[in-house]
N, C-alpha and C positions, 0 to 999 in steps of 0.2 A: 362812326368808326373811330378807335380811338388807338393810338399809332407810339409803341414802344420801341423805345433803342436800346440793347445792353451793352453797354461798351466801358471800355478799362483800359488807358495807355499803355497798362501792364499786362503783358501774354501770361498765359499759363494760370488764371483763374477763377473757368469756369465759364468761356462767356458762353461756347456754342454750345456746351451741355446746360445750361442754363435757360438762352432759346429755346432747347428741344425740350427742355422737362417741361416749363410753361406756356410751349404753344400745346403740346400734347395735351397739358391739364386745362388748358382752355377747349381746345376743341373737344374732350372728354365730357366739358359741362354742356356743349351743343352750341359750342358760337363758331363761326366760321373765319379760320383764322389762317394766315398768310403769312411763314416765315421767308424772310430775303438774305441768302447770303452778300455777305458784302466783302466779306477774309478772301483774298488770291490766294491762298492757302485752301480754301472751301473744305474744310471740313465737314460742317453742318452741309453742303453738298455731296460728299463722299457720304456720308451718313445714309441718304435716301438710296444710295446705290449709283447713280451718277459717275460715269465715267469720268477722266479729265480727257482723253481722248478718243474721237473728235473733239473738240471745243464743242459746249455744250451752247445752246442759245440761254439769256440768262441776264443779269443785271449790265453786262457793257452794254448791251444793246438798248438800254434803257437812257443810256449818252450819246446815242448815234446823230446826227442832222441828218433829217429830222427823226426824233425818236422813235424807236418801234413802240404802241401799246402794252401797257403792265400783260393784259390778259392773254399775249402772243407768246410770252414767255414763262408762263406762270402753269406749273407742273402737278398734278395731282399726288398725293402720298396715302399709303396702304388705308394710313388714319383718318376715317371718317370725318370732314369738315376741316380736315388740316392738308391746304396746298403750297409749295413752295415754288422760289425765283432760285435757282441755279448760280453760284460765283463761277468765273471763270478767271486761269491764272494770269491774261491779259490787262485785270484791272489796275495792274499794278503799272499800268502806261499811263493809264488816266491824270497824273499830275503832271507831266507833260502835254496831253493836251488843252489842260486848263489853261495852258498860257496863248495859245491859239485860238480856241473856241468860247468865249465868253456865256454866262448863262450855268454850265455844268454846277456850278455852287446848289444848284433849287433844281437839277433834274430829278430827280427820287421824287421832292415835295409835289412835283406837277404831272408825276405821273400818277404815286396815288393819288390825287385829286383830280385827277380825268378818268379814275376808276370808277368814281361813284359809291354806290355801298356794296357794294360784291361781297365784303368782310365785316365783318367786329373789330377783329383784330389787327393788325400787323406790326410784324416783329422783326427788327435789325438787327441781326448779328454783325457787329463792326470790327472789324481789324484792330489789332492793340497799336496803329498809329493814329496820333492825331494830322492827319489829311483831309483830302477831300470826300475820300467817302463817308468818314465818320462826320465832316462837319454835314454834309447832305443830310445822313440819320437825323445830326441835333436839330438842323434847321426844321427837318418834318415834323420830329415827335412832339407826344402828346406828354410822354412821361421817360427821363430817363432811368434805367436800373443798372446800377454797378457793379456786377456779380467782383468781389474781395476776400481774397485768401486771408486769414485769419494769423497773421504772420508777421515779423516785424518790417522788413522790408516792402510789404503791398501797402502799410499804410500812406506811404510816401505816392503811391499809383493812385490811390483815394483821392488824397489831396490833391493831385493835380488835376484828375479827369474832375473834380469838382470846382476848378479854379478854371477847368476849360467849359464846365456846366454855367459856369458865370459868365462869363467872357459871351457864348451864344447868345443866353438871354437877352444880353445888350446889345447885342447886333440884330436881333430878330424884332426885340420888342414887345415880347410876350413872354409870360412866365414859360420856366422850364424844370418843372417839378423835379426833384431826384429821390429815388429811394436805393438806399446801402445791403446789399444782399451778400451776408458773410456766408462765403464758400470751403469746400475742402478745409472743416472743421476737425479736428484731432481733439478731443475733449480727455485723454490721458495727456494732455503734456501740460506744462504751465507756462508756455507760450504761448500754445495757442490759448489758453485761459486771457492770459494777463493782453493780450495783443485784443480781442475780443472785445473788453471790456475798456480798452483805451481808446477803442471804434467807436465804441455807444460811447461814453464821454464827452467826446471830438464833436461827433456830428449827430445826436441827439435824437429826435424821434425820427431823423430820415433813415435810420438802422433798423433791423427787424431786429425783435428781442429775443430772435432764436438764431441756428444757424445751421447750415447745409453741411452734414457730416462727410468725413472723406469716406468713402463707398466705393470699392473695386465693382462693385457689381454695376454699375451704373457708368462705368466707363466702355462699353459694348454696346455696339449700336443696336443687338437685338434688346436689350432694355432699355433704350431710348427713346424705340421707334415700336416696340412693342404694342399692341391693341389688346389689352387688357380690361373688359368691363369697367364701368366707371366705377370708382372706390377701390378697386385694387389695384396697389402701387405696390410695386415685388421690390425689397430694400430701403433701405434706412434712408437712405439719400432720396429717392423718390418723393418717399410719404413724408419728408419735411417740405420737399419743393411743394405736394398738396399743401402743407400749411403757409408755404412760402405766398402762394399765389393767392390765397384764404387773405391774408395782410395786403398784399399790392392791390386787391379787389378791393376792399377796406377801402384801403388810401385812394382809391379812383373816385370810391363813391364820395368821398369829402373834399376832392378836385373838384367833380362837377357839382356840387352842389355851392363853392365856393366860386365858380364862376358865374353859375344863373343870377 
């Protein structure tokens, strides 16, 4: 099982569409993959159809004493091989009781690790703060992805969730891969050109050498969540995210073969 976080200090760049494009294009190739909301905002929960009311059961319950199991809350979606965990808007209590309940830093890590192999996959959709649930994501993952606006003011969000990608490392003790996923691409302007290219520069081969074009069509959850044969992706935005996940594959397979 190998265990993604996409997260960004900085809102508004793609994270939860970014989630859904590459859990869909993972379980489209047949591996069985596990998105978690973790946003109090849940959108990538509004996404599945998910009410906010009642409170759904869902990731708080996965900090409870003692924890409820991953698989009690863990929700089937239309998409063949692709199930999700539910956010709910109470998560945003959680740094209050971090100070009471000691342990919550590694609940995510020990649940999916009481999961077993149920997955291939699983993917963190993190809230654009750095808290407790996104440090929970770093601590688990396998691989973080930065989904980044291609703009002058995200480079500054880059660098820091990369300076927070360090920072984990050395608290956990174990590498924490990163790869740059330049999002909401505009390739008529010469910002987003010059901002682009000042990314790859900066941070080198952790960039993909392409980028995720801005696409109204892909802002609708029926093309997010759409089940479309595998190889047809409707939209520009889409079929880059196929190539997008074509490179993170790439980069996985040169992870583990650098760890054996």
């Amino acid at each position: 099982m190998r265990v993604w976080a996409i997260a960004n200090q900085k809102g508004g760049v793609g994270k939860t569409t970014t989630t859904l494009a590459l859990g869909r294009g993972l379980a489209m190739r047949g591996s069985r993959v596990l998105l978690i909301d973790l946003d109090p905002h849940a959108s990538l929960t509004r996404a599945f159809g998910v009410a906010s009311e009642p409170p759904p059961s869902g990731v708080l319950n996965l900090f409870d004493d003692p924890s409820t199991e991953l698989a009690r809350v863990v929700r089937p979606s239309e998409i063949e091989h692709l199930s999700f965990v539910a956010a709910q808007t109470a998560l945003a209590t959680l740094e209050r009781r971090s100070a009471t309940q000691p342990g919550l830093g590694l609940a995510l890590s020990n649940a999916i690790s009481r999961s077993g192999t149920a997955y291939d996959y699983v993917l963190f959709d993190c809230p654009p703060t750095l808290g407790l649930l996104m440090v929970n994501a770093l601590a688990a993952a396998d691989h973080l992805i930065i989904p980044t606006q291609t703009e002058p003011l995200a480079l500054h969000g880059l660098n820091g969730m990369c300076r927070t990608a360090d920072m984990i490392e050395r608290s956990r003790r174990r590498p924490l891969p990163v790869s740059v996923l330049p999002t909401l691409h505009d390739r008529r302007t010469r910002t987003g050109t010059d901002t682009l290219k000042t990314m790859q520069n900066q941070h080198g081969a952790r960039v993909w050498n392409d980028a995720i074009p801005n696409d109204t069509r892909i802002c609708t959850v029926e093309a997010l969540t759409e089940t479309a044969p595998v190889g047809q992706y409707p939209g520009r935005a889409l079929s880059a995210y196929r190539r997008a996940l074509d490179w993170l594959l790439d980069t996985e397979s040169r992870l583990m073969e650098q760890a054996a």
